[in-house]
C-alpha positions as CSV (number, residue, x, y, z in Angstrom):
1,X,3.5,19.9,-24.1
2,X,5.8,22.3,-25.9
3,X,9.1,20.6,-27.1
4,X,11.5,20.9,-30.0
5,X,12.4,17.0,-29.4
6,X,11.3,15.5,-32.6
7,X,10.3,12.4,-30.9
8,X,7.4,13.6,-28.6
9,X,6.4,17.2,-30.3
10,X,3.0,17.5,-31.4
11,X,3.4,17.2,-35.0
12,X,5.1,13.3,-34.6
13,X,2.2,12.1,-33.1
14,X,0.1,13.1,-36.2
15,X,1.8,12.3,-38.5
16,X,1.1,9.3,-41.1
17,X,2.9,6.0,-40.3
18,X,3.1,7.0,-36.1
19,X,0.7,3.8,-35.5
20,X,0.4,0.5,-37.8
21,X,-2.9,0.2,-39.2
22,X,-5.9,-1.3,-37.8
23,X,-3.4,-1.7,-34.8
24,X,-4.3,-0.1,-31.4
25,X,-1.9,-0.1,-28.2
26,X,-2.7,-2.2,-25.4
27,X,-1.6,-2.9,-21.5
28,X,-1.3,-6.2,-22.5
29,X,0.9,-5.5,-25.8
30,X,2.9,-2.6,-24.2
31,X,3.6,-5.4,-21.6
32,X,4.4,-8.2,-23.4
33,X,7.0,-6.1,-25.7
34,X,8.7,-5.2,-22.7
35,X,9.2,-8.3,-21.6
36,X,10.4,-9.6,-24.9
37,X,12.6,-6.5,-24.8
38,X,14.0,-7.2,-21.3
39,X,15.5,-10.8,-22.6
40,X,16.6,-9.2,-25.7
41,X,19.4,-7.1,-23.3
42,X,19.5,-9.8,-20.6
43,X,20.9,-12.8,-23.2
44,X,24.1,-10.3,-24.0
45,X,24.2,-8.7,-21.3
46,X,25.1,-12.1,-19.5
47,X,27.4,-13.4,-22.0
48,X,29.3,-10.4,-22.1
49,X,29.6,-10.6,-18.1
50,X,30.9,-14.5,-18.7
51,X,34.0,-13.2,-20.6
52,X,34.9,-10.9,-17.6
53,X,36.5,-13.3,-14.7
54,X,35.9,-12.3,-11.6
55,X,38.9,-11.8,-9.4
56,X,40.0,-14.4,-6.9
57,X,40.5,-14.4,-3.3
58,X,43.7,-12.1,-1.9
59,X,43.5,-11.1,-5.6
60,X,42.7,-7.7,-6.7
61,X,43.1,-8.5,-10.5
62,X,40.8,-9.6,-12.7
63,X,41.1,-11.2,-16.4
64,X,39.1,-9.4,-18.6
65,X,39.2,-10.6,-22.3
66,X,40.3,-8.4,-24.8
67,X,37.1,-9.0,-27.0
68,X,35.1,-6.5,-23.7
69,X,35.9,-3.3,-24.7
70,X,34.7,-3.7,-28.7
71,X,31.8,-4.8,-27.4
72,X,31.5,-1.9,-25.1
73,X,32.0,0.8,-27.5
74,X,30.4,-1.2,-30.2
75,X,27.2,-1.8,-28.2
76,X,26.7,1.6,-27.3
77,X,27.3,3.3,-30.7
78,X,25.2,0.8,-32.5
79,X,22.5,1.2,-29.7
80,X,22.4,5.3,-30.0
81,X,22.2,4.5,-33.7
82,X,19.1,2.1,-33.4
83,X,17.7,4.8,-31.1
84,X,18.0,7.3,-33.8
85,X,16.8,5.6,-36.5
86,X,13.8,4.3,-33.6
87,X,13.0,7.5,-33.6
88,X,12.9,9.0,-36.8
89,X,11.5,6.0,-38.4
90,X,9.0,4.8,-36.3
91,X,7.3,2.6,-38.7
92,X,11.0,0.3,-38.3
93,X,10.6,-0.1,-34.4
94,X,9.8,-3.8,-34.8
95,X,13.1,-4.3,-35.7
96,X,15.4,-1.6,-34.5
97,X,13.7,-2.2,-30.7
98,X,15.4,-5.4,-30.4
99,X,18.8,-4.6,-32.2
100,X,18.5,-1.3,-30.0
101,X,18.2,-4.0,-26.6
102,X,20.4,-6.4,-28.1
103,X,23.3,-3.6,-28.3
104,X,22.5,-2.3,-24.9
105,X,23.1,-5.5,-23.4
106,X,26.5,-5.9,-25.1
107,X,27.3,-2.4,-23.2
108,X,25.6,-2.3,-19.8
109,X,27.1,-6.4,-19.2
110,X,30.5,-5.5,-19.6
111,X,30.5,-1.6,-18.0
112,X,28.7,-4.0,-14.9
113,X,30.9,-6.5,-15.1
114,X,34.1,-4.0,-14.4
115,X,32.3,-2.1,-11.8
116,X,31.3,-5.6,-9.9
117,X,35.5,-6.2,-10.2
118,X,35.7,-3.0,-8.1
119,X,32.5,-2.9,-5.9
120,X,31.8,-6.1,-5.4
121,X,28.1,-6.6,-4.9
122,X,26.8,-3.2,-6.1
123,X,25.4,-4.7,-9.6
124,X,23.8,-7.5,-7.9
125,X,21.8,-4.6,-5.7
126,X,21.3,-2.4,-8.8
127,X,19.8,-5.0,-11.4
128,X,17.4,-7.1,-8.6
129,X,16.1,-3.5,-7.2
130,X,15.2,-2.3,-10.9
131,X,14.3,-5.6,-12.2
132,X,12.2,-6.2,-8.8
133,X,11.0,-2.4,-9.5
134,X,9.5,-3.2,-13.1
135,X,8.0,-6.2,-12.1
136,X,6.1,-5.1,-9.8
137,X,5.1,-1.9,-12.2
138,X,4.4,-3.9,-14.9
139,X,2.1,-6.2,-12.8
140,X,0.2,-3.5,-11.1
141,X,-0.2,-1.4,-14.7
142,X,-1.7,-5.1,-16.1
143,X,-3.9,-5.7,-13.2
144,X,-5.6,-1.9,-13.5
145,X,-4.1,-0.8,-10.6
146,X,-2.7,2.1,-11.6
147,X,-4.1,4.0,-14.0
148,X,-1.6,7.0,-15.8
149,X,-4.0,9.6,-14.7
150,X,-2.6,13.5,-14.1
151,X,-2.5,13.3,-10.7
152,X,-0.6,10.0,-11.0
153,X,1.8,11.5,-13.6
154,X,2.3,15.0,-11.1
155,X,2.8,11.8,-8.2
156,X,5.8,10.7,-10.3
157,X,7.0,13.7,-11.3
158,X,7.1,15.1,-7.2
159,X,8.9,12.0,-6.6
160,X,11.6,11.8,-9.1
161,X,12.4,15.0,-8.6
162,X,12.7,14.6,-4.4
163,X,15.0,11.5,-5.5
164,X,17.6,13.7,-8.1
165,X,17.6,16.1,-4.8
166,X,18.2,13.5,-2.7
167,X,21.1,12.5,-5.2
């Protein structure tokens, strides 16, 4: 694949330091660190949505603390940061991984949290359907039912793009 992204040109691949030593990657580990990953942005996340009140019956406002929107902005500058550094440094991922989720989860729990104050019920649909969606990935990659093959990757490929038409 021909790209001048420094993350997934041919040259990052080879280069020393890509891959810990001795260490291979697994279904098992590439599971796991998902997982781990996935609480790492659902424990913010959640908080952050807690400091958002939700607004009350034949109410249309809501209180929202004043401490949401640093968190906001701080979680998403910090988290492209982590993702730069991610990918530059690759042999830091250990810890910049987490601090990258943890900072995501400050972001997407209060941005959710203001647009379940207007559409009430749409992130409720959009984090069980994607949640619900990895799961069941996740499960079916660990069980060897799917298997990233070319025609499997040329599968996802038709379909994502049939679903940004679609959109």
């Amino acid at each position: 694949m021909r790209t001048s992204n420094p993350v997934l040109n041919a040259e990052a691949f080879g280069r020393e330091g890509a891959v810990g030593v001795g260490e291979s990657m697994t279904i098992q580990g590439a599971v796991n660190k998902t997982l781990l990953l996935l609480l790492f942005l659902i424990v913010p996340a959640y908080w952050v949505w807690g400091m958002v009140g939700k607004p009350v019956m034949f109410e249309e406002t809501a209180s929202i603390s004043p401490m949401v929107m640093p968190l906001i902005m701080g979680g998403s500058i910090a988290g492209f940061i982590f993702a730069l550094i991610t990918a530059f440094k690759r042999q830091w991922a250990g810890v910049t991984a987490p601090l990258y989720a943890v900072c995501q989860g400050l972001a997407m729990g209060g941005i959710s949290a203001m647009y379940e104050i207007r559409y009430q019920g749409i992130v409720f649909q959009a984090v069980s359907l994607t949640v619900a969606t990895l799961f069941c990935l996740l499960m079916a990659y660990k069980s060897g039912m799917i298997k990233a093959t070319e025609k499997f990757k040329a599968g996802i490929f038709a379909a994502t793009g049939a679903i940004f038409l679609v959109y």
